[in-house]
C-alpha positions as CSV (number, residue, x, y, z in Angstrom):
1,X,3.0,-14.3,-13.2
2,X,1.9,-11.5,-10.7
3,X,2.8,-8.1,-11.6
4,X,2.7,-4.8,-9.7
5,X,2.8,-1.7,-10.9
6,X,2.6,1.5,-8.7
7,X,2.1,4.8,-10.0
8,X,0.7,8.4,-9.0
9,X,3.2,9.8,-7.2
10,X,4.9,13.0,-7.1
11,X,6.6,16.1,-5.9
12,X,3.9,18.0,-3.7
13,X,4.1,20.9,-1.2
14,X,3.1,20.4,2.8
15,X,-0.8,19.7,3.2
16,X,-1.3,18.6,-0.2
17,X,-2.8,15.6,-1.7
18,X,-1.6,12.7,-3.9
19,X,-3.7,9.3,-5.2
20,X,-1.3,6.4,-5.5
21,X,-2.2,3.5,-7.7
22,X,-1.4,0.3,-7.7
23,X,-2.0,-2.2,-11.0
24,X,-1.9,-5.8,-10.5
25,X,-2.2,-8.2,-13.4
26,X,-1.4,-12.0,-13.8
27,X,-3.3,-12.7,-10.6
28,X,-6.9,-12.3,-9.0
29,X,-6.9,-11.2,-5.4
30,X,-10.3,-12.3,-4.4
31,X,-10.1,-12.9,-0.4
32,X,-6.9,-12.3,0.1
33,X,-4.6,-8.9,1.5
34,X,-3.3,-6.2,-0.5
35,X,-1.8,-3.5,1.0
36,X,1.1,-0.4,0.9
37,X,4.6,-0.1,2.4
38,X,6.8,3.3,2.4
39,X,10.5,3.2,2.7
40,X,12.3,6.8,2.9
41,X,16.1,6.8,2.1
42,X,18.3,5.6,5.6
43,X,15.0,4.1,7.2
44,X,13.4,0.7,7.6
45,X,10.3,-0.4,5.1
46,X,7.3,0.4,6.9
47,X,3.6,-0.8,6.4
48,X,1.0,2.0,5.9
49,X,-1.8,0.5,5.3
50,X,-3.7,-3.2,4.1
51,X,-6.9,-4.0,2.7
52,X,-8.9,-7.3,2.7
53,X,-10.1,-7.6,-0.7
54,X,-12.6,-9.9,0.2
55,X,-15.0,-7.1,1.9
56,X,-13.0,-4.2,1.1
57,X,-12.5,-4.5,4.7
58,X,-9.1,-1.9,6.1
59,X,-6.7,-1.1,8.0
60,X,-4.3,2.2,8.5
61,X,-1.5,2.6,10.8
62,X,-2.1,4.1,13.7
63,X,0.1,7.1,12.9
64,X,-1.8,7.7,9.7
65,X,-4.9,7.2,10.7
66,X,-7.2,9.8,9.1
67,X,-4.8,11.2,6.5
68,X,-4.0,7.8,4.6
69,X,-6.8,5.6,3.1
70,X,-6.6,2.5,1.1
71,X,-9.2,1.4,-1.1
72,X,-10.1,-1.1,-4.3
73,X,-11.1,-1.4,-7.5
74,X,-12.3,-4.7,-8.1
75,X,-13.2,-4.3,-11.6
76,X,-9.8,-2.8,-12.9
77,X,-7.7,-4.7,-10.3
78,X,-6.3,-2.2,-8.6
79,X,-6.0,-0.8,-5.3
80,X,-5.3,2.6,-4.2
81,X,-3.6,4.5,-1.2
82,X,-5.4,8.2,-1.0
83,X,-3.1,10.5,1.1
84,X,-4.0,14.1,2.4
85,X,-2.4,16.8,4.1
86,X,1.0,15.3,3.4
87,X,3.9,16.2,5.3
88,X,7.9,16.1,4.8
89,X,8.1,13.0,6.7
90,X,6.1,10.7,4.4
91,X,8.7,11.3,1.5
92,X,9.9,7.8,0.4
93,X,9.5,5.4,-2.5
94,X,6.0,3.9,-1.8
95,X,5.6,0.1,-3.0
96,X,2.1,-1.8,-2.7
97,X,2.2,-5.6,-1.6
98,X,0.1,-8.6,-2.5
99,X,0.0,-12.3,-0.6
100,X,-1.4,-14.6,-2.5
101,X,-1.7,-16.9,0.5
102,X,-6.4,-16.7,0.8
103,X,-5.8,-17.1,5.2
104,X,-6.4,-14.0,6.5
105,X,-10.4,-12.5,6.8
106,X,-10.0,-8.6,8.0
107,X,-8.3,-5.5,7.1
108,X,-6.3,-6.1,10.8
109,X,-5.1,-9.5,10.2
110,X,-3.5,-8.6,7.2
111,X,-1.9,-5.5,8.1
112,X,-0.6,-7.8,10.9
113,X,0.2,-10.4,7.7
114,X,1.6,-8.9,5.2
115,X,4.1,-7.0,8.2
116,X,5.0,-10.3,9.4
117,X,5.7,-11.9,5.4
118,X,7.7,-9.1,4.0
119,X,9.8,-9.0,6.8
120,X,10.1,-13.0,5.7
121,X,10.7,-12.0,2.0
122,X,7.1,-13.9,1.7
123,X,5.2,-11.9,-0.1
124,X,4.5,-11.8,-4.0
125,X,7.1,-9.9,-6.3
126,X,7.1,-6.4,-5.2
127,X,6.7,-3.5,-8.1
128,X,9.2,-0.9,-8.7
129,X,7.1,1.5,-6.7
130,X,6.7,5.4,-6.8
131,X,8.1,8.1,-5.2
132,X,6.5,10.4,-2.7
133,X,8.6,13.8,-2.1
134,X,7.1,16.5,0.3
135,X,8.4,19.9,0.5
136,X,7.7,22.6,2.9
């Protein structure tokens, strides 16, 4: 059974940096899409950013272009979500998502994907996720 495990986040001041991790076990994501969502308190889960774990191939949103990366491990099974000069607005829990459907070939289709599927309830079991807070 797929299991997701998020971790790495924290309390950090404006323009600081924070590594968020995501664990995955009971599955093998070989060509499929991995990715991160955000959800702050009041406000709609939104996508940040999806990786194609066949090429390690990305994509960011457009808004955090620059600031946000995502990234893979392929030998510990885990993907990441890098964040720099973090501002009050990305507080929220932070989750990371996995589809274990193997149809998508770029870090754009599954950003597109996995936006389409969790707002479907498609995707695999989500983790508890980890909190992101941003102070001034």
């Amino acid at each position: 059974q797929v299991q997701l495990m998020e971790s790495g986040g924290g309390s950090v001041q404006a323009g600081g940096s924070l590594r968020l991790s995501c664990a995955i076990s009971g599955y093998t994501y070989n060509k499929h899409c991995l990715g991160w969502f955000r959800q702050a308190p009041g406000k709609e889960r939104e996508e940040v950013a999806a990786i194609y774990t066949g090429d390690s191939d990305t994509f960011v949103g457009e808004d955090l272009k620059g600031r946000f990366t995502i990234s893979q491990d392929t030998t510990t099974n885990t993907v990441y979500l890098q964040m720099i000069n973090l501002k009050p607005e990305d507080t929220a829990m932070y989750y990371c998502a996995a589809d274990s459907r193997a149809d998508q070939n770029s870090g754009v289709r599954c950003f597109a994907a996995l936006a389409m599927r969790a707002a479907f309830d498609q995707l695999d079991p989500w983790g508890p996720g980890t909190q992101v807070t941003v102070s001034l």
